[in-house]
Each structure stands twice: as C-alpha cells, then as structure tokens.
N, C-alpha and C positions, 0 to 999 in steps of 0.2 A: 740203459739210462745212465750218463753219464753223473759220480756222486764227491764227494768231498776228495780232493787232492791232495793227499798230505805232503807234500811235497810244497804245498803254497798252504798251509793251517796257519791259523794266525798264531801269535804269540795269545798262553792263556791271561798273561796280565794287561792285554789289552782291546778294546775294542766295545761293541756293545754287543749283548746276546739278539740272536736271532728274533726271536719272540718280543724281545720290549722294543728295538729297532720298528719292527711291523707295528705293534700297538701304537707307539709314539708317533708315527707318522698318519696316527688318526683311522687306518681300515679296519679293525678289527679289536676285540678285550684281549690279551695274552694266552688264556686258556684257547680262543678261538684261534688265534697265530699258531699256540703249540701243534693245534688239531691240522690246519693248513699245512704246515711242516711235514709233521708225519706222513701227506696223504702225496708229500712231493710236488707239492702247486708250487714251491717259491724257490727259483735259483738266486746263486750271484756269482757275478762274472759267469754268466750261463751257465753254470755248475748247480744241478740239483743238489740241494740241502736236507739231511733231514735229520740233521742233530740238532737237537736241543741243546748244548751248549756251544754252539758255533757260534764265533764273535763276528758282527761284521767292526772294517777298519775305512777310515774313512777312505775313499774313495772308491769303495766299495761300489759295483754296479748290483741294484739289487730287485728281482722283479717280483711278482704275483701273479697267476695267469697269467703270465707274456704280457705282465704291465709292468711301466717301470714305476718303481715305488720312490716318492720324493720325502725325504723324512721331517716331519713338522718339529723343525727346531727355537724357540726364541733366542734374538740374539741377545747376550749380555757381554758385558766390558766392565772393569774390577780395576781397583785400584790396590795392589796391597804393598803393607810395608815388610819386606823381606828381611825375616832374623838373619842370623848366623845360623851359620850348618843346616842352613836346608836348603837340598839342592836346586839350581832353575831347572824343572825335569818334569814330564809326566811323568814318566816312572823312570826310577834307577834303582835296581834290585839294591836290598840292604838301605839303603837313604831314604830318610825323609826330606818331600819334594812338594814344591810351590804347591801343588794344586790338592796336598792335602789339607793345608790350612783353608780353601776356598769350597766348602763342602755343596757343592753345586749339584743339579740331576744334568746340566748339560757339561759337555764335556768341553771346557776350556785350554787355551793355549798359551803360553806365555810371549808377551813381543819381547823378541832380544833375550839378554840373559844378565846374571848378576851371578859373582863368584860365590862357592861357595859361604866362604869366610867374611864375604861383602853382603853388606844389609842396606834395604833402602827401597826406593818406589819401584816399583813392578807392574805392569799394567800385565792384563789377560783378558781374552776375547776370544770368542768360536766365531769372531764374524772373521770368514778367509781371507777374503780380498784387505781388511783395512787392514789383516793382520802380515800378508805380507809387505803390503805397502810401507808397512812402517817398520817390519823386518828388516828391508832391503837396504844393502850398503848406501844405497843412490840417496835415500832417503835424506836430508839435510835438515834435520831437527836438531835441537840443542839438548844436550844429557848436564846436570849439574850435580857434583859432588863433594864432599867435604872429605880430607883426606890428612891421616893422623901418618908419620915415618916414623923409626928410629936409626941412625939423629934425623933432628929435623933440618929440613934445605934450605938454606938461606938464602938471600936476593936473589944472588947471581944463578943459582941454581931452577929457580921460581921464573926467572928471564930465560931462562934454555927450555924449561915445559912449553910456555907461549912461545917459543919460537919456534921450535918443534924441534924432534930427538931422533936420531937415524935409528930404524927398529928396524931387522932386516934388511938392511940397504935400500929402506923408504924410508925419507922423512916426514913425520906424524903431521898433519894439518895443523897451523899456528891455533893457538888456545888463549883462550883470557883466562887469567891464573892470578889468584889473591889470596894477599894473607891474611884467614881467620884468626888464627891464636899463636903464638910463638912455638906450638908443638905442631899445628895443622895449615893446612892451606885448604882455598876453594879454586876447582876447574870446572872450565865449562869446555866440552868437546861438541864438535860436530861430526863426529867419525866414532867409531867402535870396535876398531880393531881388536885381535882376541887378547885379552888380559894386559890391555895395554899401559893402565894406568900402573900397575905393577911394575910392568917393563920398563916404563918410562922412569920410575922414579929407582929400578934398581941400575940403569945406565945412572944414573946421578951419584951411585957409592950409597944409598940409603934402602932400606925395608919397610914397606906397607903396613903397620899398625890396626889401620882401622881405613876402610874405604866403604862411605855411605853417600848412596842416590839422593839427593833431593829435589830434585825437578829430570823431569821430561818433557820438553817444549813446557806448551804451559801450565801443566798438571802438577803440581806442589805435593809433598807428601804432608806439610806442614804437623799438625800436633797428634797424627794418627799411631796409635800404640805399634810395635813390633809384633808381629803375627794376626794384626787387625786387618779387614779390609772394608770397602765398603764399594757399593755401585756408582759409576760414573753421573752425573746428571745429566738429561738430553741437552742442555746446550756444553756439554763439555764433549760430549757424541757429535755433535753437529763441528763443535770445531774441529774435533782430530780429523773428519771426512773432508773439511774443506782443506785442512793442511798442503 
C-alpha cells in the first residue's frame, strides 16, 4: 500500500493538518478524521496517509474512500494597513509577515506585495481566481502612493517619473506625479514592476524615505491605523469582481 513520500512532505511551516482539512470540509469531528486516517481510508495525490501531522497544501488532491473531498471554505477579502518591517509573505522564516496581523482560521493570500520598509493598503483574500486576477501583470488597476526622498526631486525630476524612467532597458508606463509637500510627492502607477518606485527615484540621484499605499483602484486606505484591518464590504466585493 503505497504511504507518505518524503521525497514530496510538505514543508512543516505550512499547510493545513490532515484531520482539520477533513473536519472543515464538513464529513466528519477531527477525532473521527484522526480514526479515518489511521485505518488508511484517506489519500492525497493518491498517496495513503496516515500521519497525523501531515499538512495538506493547497492544491492538494485529497480523497476519502475513493471520494474526492471538496473543502468547505468561506471566502473573505481584508483590507490591511501594512507597518514597516513586516514582510508581504506567508511565511518567511525569522520575519514577521502580513498574515500574522490578520489572525484568521482561513488561510489568506496577499494580492501583489509591499516592501518590506514600505507601509500602506494591502488587500488579501483565499478567493483564487479574483486573487490572480488582480495579481497579474495584465491587470490595469491604479496603485497610489505618497513618497518622502532624501533630497527631495524637484519639477523637472517629478516631469521624468510621468514620463517614464528606462529601468532595465524598459521604459516604465507614463505616471501622473504630484506634489504633496516640499519633502514628498504623490504617484499613481498602472504597472508594478519589482521595487520600482525605489528604482525609479534612485535613477533620479535621490533615496526612498518613506513609500506608503494609499489607494488600490478604488479601495482607500483612508484613516485606518497601521497593523489595523478590517473586512471588505459586499459592494466593495462586487466591484473588485466587476473590475
């Protein structure tokens, strides 16, 4: 009887144990899962199981008597405002990471990312599909930010961000670029290249201070504290789906 592969064990800091996996998708109490397990009723990826701490990972194919098991999840979607120093990450060994300030029983994802050192709106969601959707490069949403340098970049330099900056031998999509305070400025991107707003303003001869989120398309992070979050509203749900 073919049993656990270690060769493919999941990592122990992730996934969901065997037994709450089966429970939470409604067939059975956990002690009854654990009994199930033991007796070698439940594979995944057609691999009998019969450890109790074996994690299943998403994508996991996972059966019960030669059924396949659908796991009863409710969707939610989070809005949080992202401190300093904590990583965009499910997990990163040693760091603290988005998804420990959102102390959820489901297991959420973050859309896109935010620098470490960079604080500001974050959305997260276990729903997959909207959550690549709005992953994906193709995506043509607007991100807005408020962005402190030292020195800070004067006109003509603020006229080169909107126009766009050669980053690797691409130039960046044209940006609408304002100035908030005599130390800061405001961008709005339609793209997300990796750490670009950094790149962009160290081609300019200046350094990153402080870079904070405050919009995603139409989601504001407005007067929500740092390491706050809170639930989306179903018509804020129903727009990001129509987006």
């Amino acid at each position: 009887m073919p049993t656990t592969d270690p060769e493919h064990s999941p990592s122990p800091d992730t996934g969901v144990r065997l037994q709450k996996f089966l429970a939470d998708a409604g067939l059975c109490s956990r002690r009854e899962a654990e009994r199930r397990i033991a007796q070698g009723r439940v594979r995944v990826n057609g691999l009998v199981i019969r450890e109790m701490g074996f994690k299943v990972q998403p994508g996991n194919a996972v059966s019960m008597d030669d059924k396949t098991v659908q796991p009863k999840e409710t969707l939610v979607y989070v809005l949080l405002h992202k401190p300093a120093g904590v990583v965009t990450s499910c997990h990163h060994r040693g760091e603290r990471v988005v998804t420990d300030l959102v102390p959820l029983p489901q297991r959420i994802f973050p859309v896109g990312r935010l620098d470490k050192d960079s604080t500001g709106l974050l959305l997260l969601t276990n729903d997959g599909p909207l959550h690549h959707r709005l992953s994906h490069p193709s995506f043509d949403h607007e991100k807005e930010y408020v962005v402190q340098t030292r020195p800070p970049l004067n006109a003509n330099a603020l006229a080169q961000m909107a126009e766009g900056i050669l980053l690797d031998g691409r130039r960046t999509r044209p940006a609408r670029v304002y100035r908030k305070t005599p130390q800061s400025f405001g961008i709005i991107l339609r793209e997300g290249r990796n750490r670009q707003i950094r790149r962009m303003v160290a081609a300019l001869g200046a350094e990153v201070q402080s870079l904070h989120r405050i919009r995603m398309a139409f989601l504001q992070l407005k007067d929500l504290a740092p390491g706050k979050w809170r639930y989306l509203h179903p018509e804020e749900i129903l727009r990001l789906k129509q987006l």
